[in-house]
C-alpha positions in Angstrom: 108.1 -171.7 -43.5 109.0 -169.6 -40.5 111.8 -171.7 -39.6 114.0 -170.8 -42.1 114.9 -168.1 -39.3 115.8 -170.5 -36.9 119.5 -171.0 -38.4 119.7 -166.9 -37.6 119.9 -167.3 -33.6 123.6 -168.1 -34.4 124.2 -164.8 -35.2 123.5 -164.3 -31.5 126.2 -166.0 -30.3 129.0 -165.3 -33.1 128.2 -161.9 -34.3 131.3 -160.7 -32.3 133.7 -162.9 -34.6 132.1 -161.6 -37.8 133.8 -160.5 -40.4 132.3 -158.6 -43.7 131.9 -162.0 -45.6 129.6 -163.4 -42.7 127.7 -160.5 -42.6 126.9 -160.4 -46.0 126.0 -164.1 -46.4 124.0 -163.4 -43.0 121.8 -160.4 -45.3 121.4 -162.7 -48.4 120.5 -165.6 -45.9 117.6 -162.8 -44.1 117.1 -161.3 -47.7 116.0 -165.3 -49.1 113.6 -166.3 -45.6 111.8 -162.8 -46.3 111.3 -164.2 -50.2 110.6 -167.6 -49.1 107.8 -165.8 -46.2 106.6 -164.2 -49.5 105.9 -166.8 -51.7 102.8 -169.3 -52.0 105.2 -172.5 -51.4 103.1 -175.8 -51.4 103.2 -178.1 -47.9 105.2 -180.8 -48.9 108.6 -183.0 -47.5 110.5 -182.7 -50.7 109.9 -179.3 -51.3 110.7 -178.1 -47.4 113.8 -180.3 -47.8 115.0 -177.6 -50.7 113.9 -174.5 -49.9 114.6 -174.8 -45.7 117.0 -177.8 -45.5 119.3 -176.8 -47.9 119.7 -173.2 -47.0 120.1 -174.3 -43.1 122.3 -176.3 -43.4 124.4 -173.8 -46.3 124.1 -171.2 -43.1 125.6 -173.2 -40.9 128.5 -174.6 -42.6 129.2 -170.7 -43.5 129.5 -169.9 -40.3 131.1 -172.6 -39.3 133.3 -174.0 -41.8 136.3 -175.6 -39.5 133.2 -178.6 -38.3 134.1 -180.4 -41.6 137.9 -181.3 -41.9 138.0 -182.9 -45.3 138.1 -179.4 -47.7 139.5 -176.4 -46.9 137.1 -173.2 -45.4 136.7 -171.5 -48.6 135.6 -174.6 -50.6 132.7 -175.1 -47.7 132.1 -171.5 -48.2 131.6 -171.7 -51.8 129.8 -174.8 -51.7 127.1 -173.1 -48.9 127.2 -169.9 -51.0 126.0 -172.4 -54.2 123.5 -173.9 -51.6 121.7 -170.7 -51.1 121.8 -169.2 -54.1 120.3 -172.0 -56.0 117.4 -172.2 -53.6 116.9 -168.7 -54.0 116.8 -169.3 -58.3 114.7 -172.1 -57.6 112.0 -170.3 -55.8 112.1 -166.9 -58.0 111.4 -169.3 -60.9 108.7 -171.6 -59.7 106.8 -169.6 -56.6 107.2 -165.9 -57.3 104.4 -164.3 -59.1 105.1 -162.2 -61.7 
C-alpha cells in the first residue's frame, strides 16, 4: 500500500505553480495514504483498485486538470475531490478499528 505515495513525486516538479487549493488537496491526499498505511487493508485487485487507483488517479487530474478537454477545470476538480473523499469514507468505515 506504499504506493499511494507515488502520485506525491509530482509535487516535485509543480510545487512552484501551486496555489492554496493544490496544497490543501496535496495535505488531504498525504493525510488519506498515512490512513490507508494505517489500516489492516486485505491483498486484493478490487480493493487496491479503490483505495490506490482511485485516489491516484483523483491526484492527478487535480493537479492537472487542463489533460482532459471535455469539462471545465473546476468540474475535474470537484470530481477528483469526490474521488478522494469517498475512498477516505470507505476506508474509515470498513478498515479502521474503532
Amino acid at each position: 500500500m506504499a504506493l499511494i505515495f507515488l502520485p506525491l513525486i509530482l509535487v516535485l516538479f509543480k510545487y512552484r505553480e501551486f496555489g492554496r487549493s493544490e496544497w490543501l488537496f496535496s495535505g488531504f491526499f498525504l493525510v488519506y495514504g498515512l490512513a490507508l498505511m494505517g489500516a489492516e487493508v486485505p491483498p486484493s485487485s478490487r480493493i487496491g483498485g479503490l483505495y490506490l487507483g482511485v485516489p491516484s488517479i483523483s491526484y492527478f487530474f487535480y493537479l492537472f486538470p487542463e489533460v482532459q478537454t471535455q469539462y471545465s477545470s473546476s468540474v475535474i476538480r470537484s470530481l477528483s475531490l469526490l474521488g478522494v473523499v469517498i475512498a477516505f469514507i470507505a476506508l474509515l468505515l470498513f478498515f479502521t478499528p474503532l
